[in-house]
N, C-alpha and C positions, 0 to 999 in steps of 0.2 A: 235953510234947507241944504239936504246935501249934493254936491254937484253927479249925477249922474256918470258921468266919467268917469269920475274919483272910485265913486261904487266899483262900476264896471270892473277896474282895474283892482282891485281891493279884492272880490271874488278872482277876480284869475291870480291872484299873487296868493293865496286862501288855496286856491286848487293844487298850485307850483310845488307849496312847501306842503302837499297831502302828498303832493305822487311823490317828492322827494324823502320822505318819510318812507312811504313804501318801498320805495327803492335802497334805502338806507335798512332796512328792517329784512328785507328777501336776500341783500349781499349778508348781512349775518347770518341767514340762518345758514347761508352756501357757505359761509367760512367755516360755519361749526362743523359741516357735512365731510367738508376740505379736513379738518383738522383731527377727525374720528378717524374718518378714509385713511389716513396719514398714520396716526396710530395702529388701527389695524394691521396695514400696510408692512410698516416695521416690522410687527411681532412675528406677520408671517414670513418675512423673509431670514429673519432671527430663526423662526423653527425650522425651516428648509436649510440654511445652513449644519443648525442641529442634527436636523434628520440627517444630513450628508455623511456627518463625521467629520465636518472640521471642525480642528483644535479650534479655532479663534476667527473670531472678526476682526480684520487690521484695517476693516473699511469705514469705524464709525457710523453706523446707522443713526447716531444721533446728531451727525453733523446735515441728514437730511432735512430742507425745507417744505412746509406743505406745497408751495410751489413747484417746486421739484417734483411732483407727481402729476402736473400737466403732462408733459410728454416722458420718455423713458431716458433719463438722466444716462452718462457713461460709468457712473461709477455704481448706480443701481444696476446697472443693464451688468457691469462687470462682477457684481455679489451673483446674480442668479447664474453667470456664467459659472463661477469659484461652485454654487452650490452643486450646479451639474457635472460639474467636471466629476466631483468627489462623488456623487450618484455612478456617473460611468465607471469610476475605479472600482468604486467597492463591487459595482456589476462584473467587473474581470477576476475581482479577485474578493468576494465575498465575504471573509474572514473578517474580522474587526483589526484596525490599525493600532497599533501597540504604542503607547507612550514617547514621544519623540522621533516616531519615524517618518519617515516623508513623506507629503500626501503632495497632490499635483497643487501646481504655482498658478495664478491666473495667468501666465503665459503659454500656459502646458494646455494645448486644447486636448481635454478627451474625448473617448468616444460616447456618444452620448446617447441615453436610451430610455424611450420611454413604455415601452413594451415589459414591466417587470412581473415576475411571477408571483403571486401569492408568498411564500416561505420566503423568496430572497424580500419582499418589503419587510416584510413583521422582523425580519432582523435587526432593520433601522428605527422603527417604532422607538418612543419614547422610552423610558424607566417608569416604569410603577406609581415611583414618584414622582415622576412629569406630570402622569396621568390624574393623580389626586381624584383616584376611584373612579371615573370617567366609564361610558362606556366607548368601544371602538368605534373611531369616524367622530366623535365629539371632541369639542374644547373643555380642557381640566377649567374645575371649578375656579382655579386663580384666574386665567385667561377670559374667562366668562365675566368674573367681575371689575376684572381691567377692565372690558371691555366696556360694559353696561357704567362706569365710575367713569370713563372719558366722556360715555355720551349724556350723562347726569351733570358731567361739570359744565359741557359746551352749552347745553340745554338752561343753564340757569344763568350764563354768560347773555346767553338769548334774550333772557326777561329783563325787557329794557322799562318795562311803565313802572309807575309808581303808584298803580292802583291798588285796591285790597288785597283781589284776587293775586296778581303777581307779586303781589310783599308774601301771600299766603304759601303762592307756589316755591318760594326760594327759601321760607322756613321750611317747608318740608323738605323739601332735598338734602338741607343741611342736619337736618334731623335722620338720615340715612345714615350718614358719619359715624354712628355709634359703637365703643368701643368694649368689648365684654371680653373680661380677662376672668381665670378659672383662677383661685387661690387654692396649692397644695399643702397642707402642712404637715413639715416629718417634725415628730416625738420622739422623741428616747430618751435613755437618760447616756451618761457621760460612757465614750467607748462601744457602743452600741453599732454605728456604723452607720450614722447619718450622713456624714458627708460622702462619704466613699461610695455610700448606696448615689448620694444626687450625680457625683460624679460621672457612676456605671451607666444612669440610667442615660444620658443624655450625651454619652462616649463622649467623654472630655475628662479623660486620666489627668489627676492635679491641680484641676478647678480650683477646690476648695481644699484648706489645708488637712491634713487628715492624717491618720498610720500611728499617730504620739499615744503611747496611753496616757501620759500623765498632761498631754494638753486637752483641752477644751474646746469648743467655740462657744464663747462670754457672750455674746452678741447675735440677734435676728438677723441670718441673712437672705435675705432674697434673689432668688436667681431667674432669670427672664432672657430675653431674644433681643437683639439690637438689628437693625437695617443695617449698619453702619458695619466697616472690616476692621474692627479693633474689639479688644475683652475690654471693658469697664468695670468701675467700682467706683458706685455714687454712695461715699460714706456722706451720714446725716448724723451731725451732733448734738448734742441737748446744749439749751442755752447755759451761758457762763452763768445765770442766778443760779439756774438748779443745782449747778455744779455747785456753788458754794456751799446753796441749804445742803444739800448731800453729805459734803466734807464737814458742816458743822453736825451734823447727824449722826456720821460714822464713828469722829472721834467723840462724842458725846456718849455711844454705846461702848466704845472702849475704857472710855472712863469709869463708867458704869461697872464692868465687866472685871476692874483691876483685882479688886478683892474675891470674886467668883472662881473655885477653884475647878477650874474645867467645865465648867457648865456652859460655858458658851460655845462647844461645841454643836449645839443642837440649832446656834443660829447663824445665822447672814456671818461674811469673816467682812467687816471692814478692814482690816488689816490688807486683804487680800489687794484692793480696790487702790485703798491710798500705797501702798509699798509700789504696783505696778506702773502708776505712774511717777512717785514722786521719790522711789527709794525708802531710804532709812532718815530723810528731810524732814518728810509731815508728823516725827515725832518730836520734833525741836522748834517747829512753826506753831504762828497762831495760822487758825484760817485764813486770815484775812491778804497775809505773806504767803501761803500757797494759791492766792489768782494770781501772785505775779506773770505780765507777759512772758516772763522766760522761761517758764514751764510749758509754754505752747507757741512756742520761737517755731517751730516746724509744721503748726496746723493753724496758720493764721485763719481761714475760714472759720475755725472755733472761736474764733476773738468777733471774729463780722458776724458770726450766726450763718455762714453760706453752706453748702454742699461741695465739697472735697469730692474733684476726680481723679481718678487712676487711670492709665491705659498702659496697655502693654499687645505685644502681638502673639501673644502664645499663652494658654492657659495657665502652663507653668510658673509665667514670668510675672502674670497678673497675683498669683497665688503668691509668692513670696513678699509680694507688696502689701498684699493689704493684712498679711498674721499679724503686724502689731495693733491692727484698729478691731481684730476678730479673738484673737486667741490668750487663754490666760494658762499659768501652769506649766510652762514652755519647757521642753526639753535642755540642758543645758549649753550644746550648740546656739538655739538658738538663743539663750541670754546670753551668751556672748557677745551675737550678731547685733541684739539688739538692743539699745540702750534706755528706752523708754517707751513704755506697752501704753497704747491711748485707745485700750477699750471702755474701758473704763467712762468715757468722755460720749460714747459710741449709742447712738439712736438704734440705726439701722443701719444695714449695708444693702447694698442693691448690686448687683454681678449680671452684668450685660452679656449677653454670650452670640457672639455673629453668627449664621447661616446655623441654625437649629430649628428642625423640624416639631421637635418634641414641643419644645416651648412657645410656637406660636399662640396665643391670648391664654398659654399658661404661665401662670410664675410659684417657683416651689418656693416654702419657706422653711428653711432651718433652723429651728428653735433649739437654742442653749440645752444644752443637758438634762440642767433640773428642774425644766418645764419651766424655769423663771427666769428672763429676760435683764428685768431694771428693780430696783424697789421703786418708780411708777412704773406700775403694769399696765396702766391704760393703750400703752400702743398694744401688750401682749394680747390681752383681752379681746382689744378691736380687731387685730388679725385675725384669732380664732375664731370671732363669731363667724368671719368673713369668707373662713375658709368652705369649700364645695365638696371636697376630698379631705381627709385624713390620714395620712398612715403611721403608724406605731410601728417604730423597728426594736428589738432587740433580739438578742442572740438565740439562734437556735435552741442551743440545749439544755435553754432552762425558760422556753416562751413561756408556757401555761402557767408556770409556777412565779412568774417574777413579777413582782411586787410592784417596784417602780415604775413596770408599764403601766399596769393596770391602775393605778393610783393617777397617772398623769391624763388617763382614758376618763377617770371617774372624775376626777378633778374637774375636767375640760366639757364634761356631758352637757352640761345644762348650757354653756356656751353655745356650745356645738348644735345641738339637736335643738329643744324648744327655744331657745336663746341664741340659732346662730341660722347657720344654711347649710350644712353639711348631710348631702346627700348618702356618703359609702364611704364606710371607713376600713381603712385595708392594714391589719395586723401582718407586719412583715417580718420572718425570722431569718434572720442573716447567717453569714459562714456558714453555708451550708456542703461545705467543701466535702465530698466522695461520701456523702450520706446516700446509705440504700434508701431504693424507692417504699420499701415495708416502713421503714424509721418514721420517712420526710411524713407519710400519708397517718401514723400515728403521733405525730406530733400536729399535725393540722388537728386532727378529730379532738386531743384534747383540749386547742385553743378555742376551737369552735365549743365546745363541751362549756369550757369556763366563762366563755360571754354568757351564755345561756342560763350560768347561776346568779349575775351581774344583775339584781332587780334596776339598782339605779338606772345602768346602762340600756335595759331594755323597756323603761321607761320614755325610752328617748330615741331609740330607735329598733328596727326591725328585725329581723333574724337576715333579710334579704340585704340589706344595709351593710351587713359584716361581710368580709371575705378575708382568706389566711393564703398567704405566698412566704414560700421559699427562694433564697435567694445567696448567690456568692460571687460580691461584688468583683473581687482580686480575678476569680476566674472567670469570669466574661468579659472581663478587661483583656484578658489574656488572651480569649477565646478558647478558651477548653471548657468540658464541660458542660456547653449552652444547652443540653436539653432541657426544652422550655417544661416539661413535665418535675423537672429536679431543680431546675436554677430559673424562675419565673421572672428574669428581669424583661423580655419580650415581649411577657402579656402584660406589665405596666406599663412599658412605653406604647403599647398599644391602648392602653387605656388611657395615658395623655393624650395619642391620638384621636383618641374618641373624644375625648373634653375640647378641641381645638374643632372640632367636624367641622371644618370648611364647607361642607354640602349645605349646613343650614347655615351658615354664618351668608353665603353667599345669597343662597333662597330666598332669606330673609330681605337682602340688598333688593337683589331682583325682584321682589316680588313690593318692595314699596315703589321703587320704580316705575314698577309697570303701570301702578295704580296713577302715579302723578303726570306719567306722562297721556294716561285715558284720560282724566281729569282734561290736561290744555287741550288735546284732541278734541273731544267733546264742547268745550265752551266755545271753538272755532267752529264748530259744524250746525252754524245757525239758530235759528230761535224756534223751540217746539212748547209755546209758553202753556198748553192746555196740558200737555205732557207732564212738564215739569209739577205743574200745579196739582194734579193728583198725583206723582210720585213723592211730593212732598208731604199732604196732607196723611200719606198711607205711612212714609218713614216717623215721620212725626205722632204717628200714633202708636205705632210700636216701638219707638223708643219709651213715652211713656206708659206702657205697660212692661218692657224691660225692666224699668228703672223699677217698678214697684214691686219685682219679682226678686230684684236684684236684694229691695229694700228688705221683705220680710224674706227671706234666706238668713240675712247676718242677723236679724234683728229674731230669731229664733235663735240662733247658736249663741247670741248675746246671754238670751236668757237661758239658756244650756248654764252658761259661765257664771253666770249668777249663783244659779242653785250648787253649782259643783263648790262657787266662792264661799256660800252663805257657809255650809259644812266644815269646807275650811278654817272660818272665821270660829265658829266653836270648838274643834276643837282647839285651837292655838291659844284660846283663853282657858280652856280646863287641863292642858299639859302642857303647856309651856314651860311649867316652870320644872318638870321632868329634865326638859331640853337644857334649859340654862343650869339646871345644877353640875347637870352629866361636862358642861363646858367649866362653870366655875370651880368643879371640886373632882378631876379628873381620878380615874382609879391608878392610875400607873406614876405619876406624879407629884412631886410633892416640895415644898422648903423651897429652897435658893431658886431652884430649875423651874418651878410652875411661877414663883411669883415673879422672872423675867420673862416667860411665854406671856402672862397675864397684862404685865406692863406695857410689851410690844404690841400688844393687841389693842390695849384703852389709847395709845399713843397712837393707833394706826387704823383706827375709826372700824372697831374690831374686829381687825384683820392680823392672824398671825401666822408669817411666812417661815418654816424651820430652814434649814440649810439641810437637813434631811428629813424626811416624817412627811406626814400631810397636811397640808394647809388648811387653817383652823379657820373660819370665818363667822362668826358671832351671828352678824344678820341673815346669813344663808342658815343659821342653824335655827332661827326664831321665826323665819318664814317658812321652812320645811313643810310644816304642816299646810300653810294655803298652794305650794306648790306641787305639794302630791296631789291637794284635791282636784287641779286642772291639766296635769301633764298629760293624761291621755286621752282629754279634750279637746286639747292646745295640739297635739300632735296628730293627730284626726285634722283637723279644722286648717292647719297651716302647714301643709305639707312642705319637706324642702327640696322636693323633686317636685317643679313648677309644671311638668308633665300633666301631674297630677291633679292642681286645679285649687286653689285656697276657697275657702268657703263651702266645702262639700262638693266644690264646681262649680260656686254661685256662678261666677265672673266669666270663667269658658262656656255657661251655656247663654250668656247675653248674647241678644243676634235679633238686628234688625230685617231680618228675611231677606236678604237683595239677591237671593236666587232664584226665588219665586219672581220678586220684581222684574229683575232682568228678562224674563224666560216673557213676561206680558209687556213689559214697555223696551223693545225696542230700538227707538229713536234715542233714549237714554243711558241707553247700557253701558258706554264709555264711562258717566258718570257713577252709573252704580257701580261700577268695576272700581274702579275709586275709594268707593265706601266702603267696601268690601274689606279691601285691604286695611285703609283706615281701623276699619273696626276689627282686624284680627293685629294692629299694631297698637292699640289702646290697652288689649286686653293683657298683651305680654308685657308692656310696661306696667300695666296694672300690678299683674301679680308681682313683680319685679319688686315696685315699689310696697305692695304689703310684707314682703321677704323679710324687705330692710325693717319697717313697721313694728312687724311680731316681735325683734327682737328686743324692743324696747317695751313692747308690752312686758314680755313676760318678764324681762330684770326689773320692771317698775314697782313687783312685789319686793321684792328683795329691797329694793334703791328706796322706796316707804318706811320700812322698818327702819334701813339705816339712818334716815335723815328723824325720824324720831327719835334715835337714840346717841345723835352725834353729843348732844348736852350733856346724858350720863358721861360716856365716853372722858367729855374733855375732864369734867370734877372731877374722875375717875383717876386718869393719867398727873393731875396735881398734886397728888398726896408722896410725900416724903419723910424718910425717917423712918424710927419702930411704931411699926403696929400697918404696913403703909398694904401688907396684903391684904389683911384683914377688912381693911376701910374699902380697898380697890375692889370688892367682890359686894362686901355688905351698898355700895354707891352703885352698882351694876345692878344689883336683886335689887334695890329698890324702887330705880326707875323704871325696870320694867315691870315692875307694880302698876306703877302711875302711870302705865303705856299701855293699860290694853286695849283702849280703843286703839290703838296702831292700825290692829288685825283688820276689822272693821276700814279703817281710811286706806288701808291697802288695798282692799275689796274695792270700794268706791274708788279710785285713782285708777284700778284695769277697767274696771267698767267703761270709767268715762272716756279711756283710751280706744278701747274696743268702739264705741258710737262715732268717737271721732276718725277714727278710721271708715268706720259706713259713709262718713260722710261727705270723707278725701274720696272715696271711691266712687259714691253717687253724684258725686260735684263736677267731677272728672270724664265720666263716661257721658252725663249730661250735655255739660259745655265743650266738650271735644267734637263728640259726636253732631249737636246741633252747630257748630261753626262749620264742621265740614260741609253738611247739610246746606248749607245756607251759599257756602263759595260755589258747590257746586251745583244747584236746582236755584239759586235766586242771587244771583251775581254777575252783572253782565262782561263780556268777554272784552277786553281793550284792545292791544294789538298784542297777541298773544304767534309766538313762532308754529309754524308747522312740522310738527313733530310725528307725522305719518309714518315716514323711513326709519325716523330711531325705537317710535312703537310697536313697528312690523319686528325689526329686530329683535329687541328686548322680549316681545312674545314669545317670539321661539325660546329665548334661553330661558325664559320661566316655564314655558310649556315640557322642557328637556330636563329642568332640573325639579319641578315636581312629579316628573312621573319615576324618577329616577327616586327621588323620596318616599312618594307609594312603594315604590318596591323594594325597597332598603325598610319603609315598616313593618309590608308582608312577610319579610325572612326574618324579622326581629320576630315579630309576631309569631310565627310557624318552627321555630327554633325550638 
C-alpha cells in the first residue's frame, strides 16, 4: 500500500510544478506585451523625430532594450528632448530646413511648445508616401502591419503546448506569411524601347542597358525590389549538358546550311550564339573541346551549376556589368571592352533594385526582341502564362500598322488569356516626343480600332482588357514634357501602384489575424458545450449542402465543355486535313526554304521557330478546331480577374452563414469570427489554385495532339538524302490518318481534368473547412496565452482598414 505521506507530498509537489507552470506561462505572455510595447514604442519615437525635421538619428533606437522601457532611460528621455527641440524651432521659424543646415544639438534647449495651430502642424505631416493612402490621424498601411506581424510573431512564440489545437494555431500564423508578387511582361521587338521604357518607369536612368540600335537584350530579365542598399544581378545559367546538346545542334544546322544559298536567313543564326562566346574557335573545334573549362575561366558558377552575383552601388555601374551575360550585337566600343559575351550560356537575369516603390510584389520582365528567349522556351512560355499584366511597346508612328507587335500579341494569346492569368494588357507607343494631342488621340483610336479586328485576340480577351498609352521615355527622364495626358508614364506607375495595393495586401494580414487570435480567445473563455453542439450540428450542415451546390455548379459547366468538346471533335476529324495541307504545302513557299522550315519542325516535335516570320506550330494548328469550340466557354467559366469568381462564382458564393450564427449564438462568436475568416481564406486560395489549374487544362488539348504525334515527328525527322521532302510530308499526312481518334482522347483527357479539379476543390473546402470546425467547436483548450490586449488592438486596425476598403470600392464603384 502506498504510504500516505508519500501521497500527501506527491499532490503538493503535483500542485508546486501547476502554479510554476502558470507562473512560467503569465511571464510569457508579459514578455510578448514587453516586446510589442517596445516595438511600438520605437516606431513612434522614429516618427516624432520624423515629424520634427531631423536629418538623422545619431541615438540608435535599436540599441534599445525591452527593459529599457521600465522607467525613462537618459538617452530615450534625450531622443524625445532632440525631437522637441526641433518641434520648437521649426515653431520660430516655420519654413522647412534646407539640406545641410543646422538644426538645434541636444545641447541647445529650445523653446518648446505644445500649443500648435492647425496649418503650422500639417506642414510636418508625413509625405503622401509615408501615408500609403491612410486617412488623417491614422497609421499607413506599412506601420499597421508592422504592427499586427510583431504581435503575430510574439503570439505564436506564446504557443508553448504541443497539443492539436496549438500545432493548429501556429500553422495558421505561418500561413499569414504569404507572398503574392504581380508578373509584368514587356514585348516588343528589337529597338522598340523596352528597356528605356523599364527604366523611365521606375526612375532609375541606366538600369538596364539600352540607346544601341544595333544591340539587343538576348536574354529574360527580370527587375524587382531588394530590402538590401546595393543593385543586384542574379545571373541563372543553363546547365553545361544543355550547353553541349546546344553546341552540337547549332553546328549540326550549320552544317546542314553549307550548301543552302541564303536561305537560312529565315532561321535561328547559330553562328550568332557560338562566335559570341567562342570567337572564330568553334569553327576549328569538335564540341566536345569547346566545354573545355577555359572557356568559362570567369563564370565558374557555370561549371557548379550556381547563381552568379553582381553588386554594384549605382544603377549605372550595375548596368555595365552585367551587358555581357544580357546583350548580343554590341556596338563596337563595346566589343572592344569586351572580350567574351556569356549570354549565350544565360537562363535568366534578375535585377534587384533598392528603395523602389513601384516594385514592391511587382517584378517586370524584359523579353528579348523577338518574342524568343532560348530555343528551350519552356522558361518563356512559363513566364508568360504567369504574367497579370502585359504590355506591348513599339514605336509611335507606326503602332497600329506593325506587324511584329501584333504577331508577338497573337503569338502569346492563348498563353496569356485562356492558357495563362493575364488580367489587362496595355499596347504602349513610345517616342512620343512633341506629338500634338490631335496626333497622340488618332493614333490611340487606330490601335484600339485594330485589336477590335483581332478575332484571335478577342477570343481571349475583352475590349475592357485592352488599353493604348503614349509614352517618351528620354523626356520624362529629363522631366520635360510630363503631361500625363501626352507622355503617360504616371499612369503606369500608377498602375503598378495599384498591382502592389498595400491596402489589401495588408487587410488581408489583418484580417487572418484577427480570426486566429478570436480563435485562442475564445477556447480560453470557458466551456459553453450545449452551445458548441448546436453551432456545430447547424455548420455541419451547411457545409454539406454548400458542397453539393458547389458540386453541381462545376458539374454543369463540365457538361457545357463536353458538348462545346463533342463539336469540336467533329469537326477536327472532317477538316483537319484542310489544316495540315495549308501547313504541309505552304502557298508562299517552296524547294530548299520550306523543306528546311519542314525539317526544323519534324526535329522540333512540330514546332518551327523563324528568326523572322511567325511561329509555326503543328499541334496548335491540329488542335485549332477543339480550341475554338471552348475559348469562350473557358473564358466565361475561368475568369483571370479572380474579382470575378471562377466557376460562374461557384466558389465566392460558398458560405457557411456565420453571420446569421454569430448574431444567435453569442457566447460563440469569437469562434465564429474564426470561421469566417477561415472561410473567405479558402476561398481566395481556391481560386488562386484553379488560376494555375486552367492553365493546364486548356494546353492539355494541344499537349494530347502533340504526344500522339511525337512517333510521326521522329520517322519524319530520319529521312536523308533525295527525295527526303517528299517522304517528310507523305510520313506527317499519314500518321495523322492513323490519329484521328487524337481528337476524341483530347476531349476525354480536358474532361477528366475538368472533374478532377471538382474534385481538388470539393476536397479542399470539405477538409479545411471541417478541421477548422472541429479546433474550434470540439477541441479543448490546453494552456493557451491571453491574447485579449493584442485582439483589442488588431480590432481596430481591421475595423480601420475595412471600412477604409468600403470606401475605396464605393468610389471605384461610383467612378
Amino acid at each position: 500500500m502506498s504510504n500516505p505521506q508519500n501521497l500527501q507530498q506527491g499532490h503538493a509537489l503535483a500542485q508546486w510544478l501547476a502554479d510554476m507552470a502558470d507562473l512560467q506561462q503569465q511571464q510569457a505572455v508579459l514578455q510578448q506585451q514587453q516586446a510589442v510595447l517596445h516595438q511600438r514604442q520605437k516606431r513612434m519615437l522614429q516618427n516624432l523625430l520624423t515629424l520634427s525635421g531631423a536629418a538623422a538619428n545619431p541615438l540608435h533606437l535599436d540599441e534599445l532594450s525591452p527593459e529599457d522601457n521600465r522607467h525613462m532611460p537618459p538617452n530615450l528621455e534625450a531622443i524625445v528632448r532632440l525631437a522637441e527641440d526641433h518641434l520648437a524651432a521649426r515653431t520660430e521659424n516655420p519654413r522647412r530646413s534646407q539640406p545641410g543646415e543646422d538644426l538645434p544639438s541636444i545641447s541647445e534647449k529650445g523653446k518648446r511648445k505644445s500649443d500648435l495651430s492647425q496649418s503650422e502642424f500639417s506642414e510636418w505631416q508625413p509625405s503622401p508616401k509615408r501615408q500609403d493612402n491612410c486617412t488623417a490621424g491614422s497609421q499607413s498601411e506599412t506601420e499597421i502591419l508592422s504592427d499586427v506581424k510583431d504581435i503575430m510573431r510574439c503570439v505564436s512564440e506564446g504557443l508553448h503546448g504541443r497539443d492539436k489545437l496549438s500545432t493548429f494555431l501556429k500553422d495558421k500564423i505561418k500561413d499569414l506569411e504569404t507572398e503574392k508578387r504581380h508578373l509584368v511582361g514587356v514585348f516588343g521587338k528589337t529597338g522598340a524601347g523596352k528597356s528605356s521604357l523599364i527604366n523611365a518607369i521606375i526612375n532609375k536612368e541606366g538600369l538596364l542597358p539600352s540607346g544601341s540600335v544595333s544591340a539587343c537584350t538576348s536574354v529574360m530579365i527580370k527587375v524587382e525590389a531588394t530590402n538590401g542598399s546595393k543593385y543586384e544581378a542574379h545571373i541563372e545559367f543553363i546547365t553545361k549538358e544543355d550547353w553541349e546538346n546546344e553546341v552540337q545542334s547549332l553546328k549540326l544546322a550549320l552544317e546542314d546550311d553549307d550548301d543552302d544559298h541564303g536561305g537560312n536567313d529565315d532561321f535561328l543564326d547559330p553562328d550568332g550564339k557560338l562566335s559570341a562566346l567562342y570567337g572564330e574557335e568553334w569553327k576549328e573545334r569538335s564540341t566536345h573541346s569547346l566545354m573545355d573549362n577555359k572557356y568559362f575561366r570567369d563564370i565558374p558558377e557555370f561549371r557548379m551549376s550556381k547563381i552568379k552575383i553582381l553588386e554594384s552601388d549605382s544603377a549605372e555601374g550595375l548596368s555595365e556589368e552585367i551587358v555581357k551575360y544580357t546583350r548580343s550585337d554590341s556596338n563596337e566600343r563595346e566589343e572592344e571592352e569586351v572580350k567574351r559575351w556569356y549570354w549565350p550560356l544565360v537562363k535568366c537575369v534578375t535585377v534587384k533594385v533598392p528603395d523602389n516603390d513601384f516594385l514592391d510584389h511587382v517584378t517586370l520582365v524584359d523579353l528579348p526582341g523577338n518574342g524568343d528567349c532560348r530555343s528551350s522556351d519552356k522558361i518563356w512560355t512559363g513566364f508568360v502564362a504567369s504574367c497579370s499584366t502585359v504590355w506591348i511597346v513599339t514605336e509611335m508612328n507606326r503602332a497600329a500598322s506593325e506587324k511584329e507587335a501584333w504577331k508577338i500579341l497573337e503569338d502569346a494569346s492563348g498563353l496569356l488569356g485562356n492558357g495563362g492569368k493575364c488580367q489587362q494588357i496595355h499596347f504602349i507607343c513610345t517616342k512620343s516626343d512633341n506629338e500634338k494631342p490631335d496626333y497622340v488621340n488618332k493614333v490611340k483610336s487606330a490601335v484600339m480600332n485594330e485589336f477590335k479586328k483581332r478575332k484571335l485576340l478577342k477570343d481571349h480577351f475583352s475590349e475592357d482588357c485592352f488599353k493604348v498609352f503614349t509614352v517618351s521615355s528620354t523626356e520624362f527622364l529629363k522631366g520635360e514634357n510630363v503631361n500625363p495626358d501626352l507622355n503617360e508614364i504616371p499612369k503606369l506607375q500608377e498602375i503598378l501602384k495599384n498591382l502592389n495595393d498595400a491596402r489589401s495586401k495588408t487587410l488581408n494580414y489583418v484580417s487572418g489575424a484577427h480570426g486566429i487570435l478570436s480563435l485562442i480567445q475564445g477556447a480560453r473563455s470557458g466551456e459553453v458545450v450545449e452551445q458548441k453542439n448546436d453551432v456545430c450540428a447547424v455548420l455541419e450542415g451547411n457545409l454539406s449542402i454548400q458542397l453539393n451546390r458547389v458540386k453541381k455548379a462545376i458539374e454543369d459547366i463540365t457538361k457545357a465543355f463536353e458538348q462545346r468538346l463533342r463539336e469540336g471533335v467533329e469537326k477536327s476529324q472532317n477538316l483537319c486535313e484542310r489544316k495540315l495541307r495549308s501547313f504541309l504545302y505552304p502557298s508562299k513557299m517552296f524547294g530548299r526554304a520550306f523543306h528546311k522550315m519542314l525539317q526544323s519542325a519534324v526535329r522540333n516535335d512540330g514546332v518551327q521557330k523563324p528568326k523572322r516570320g511567325k511561329t509555326k506550330d503543328l499541334n496548335v494548328i491540329l488542335a485549332s478546331y477543339l480550341t475554338e469550340s471552348i475559348d469562350e466557354e473557358f473564358r466565361k467559366t475561368f475568369q483571370n480577374n479572380i474579382k470575378c469568381g471562377h466557376f460562374n462564382g461557384a466558389i465566392d458564393a460558398f458560405s457557411l452563414s456565420t453571420d446569421s450564427l454569430i448574431a444567435k449564438y453569442k457566447d460563440v462568436e469569437l469562434q465564429l469570427t474564426f470561421l469566417q475568416t477561415e472561410e473567405k481564406e479558402i476561398k481566395t486560395k481556391l481560386n488562386k489554385t484553379i488560376l494555375t489549374q486552367k492553365k493546364l487544362i486548356y494546353k492539355s488539348l494541344t499537349e494530347t495532339i502533340k504526344n500522339n504525334m511525337k512517333e510521326g515527328y521522329k520517322e519524319a525527322a530520319s529521312f536523308q538524302g533525295p527525295g527526303t521532302l517528299k517522304n517528310m510530308r507523305d510520313t506527317v499526312e499519314r500518321h495523322v490518318h492513323s490519329k484521328m481518334d487524337m481528337f476524341e482522347e483530347a476531349k476525354s483527357v480536358m474532361l477528366k481534368q475538368l472533374n478532377d479539379l471538382k474534385e481538388t476543390v470539393l476536397r479542399t473546402l470539405k477538409e479545411t473547412m471541417k478541421e477548422s470546425i472541429e479546433h474550434s467547436l470540439k477541441t479543448e483548450a490546453c494552456s493557451l496565452p491571453d491574447v485579449s490586449e493584442h485582439l483589442e488592438v488588431v480590432k481596430k486596425h481591421y475595423d480601420e482598414l475595412h471600412d477604409g476598403q468600403d470606401e475605396k470600392n464605393n468610389h471605384t464603384g461610383n467612378s
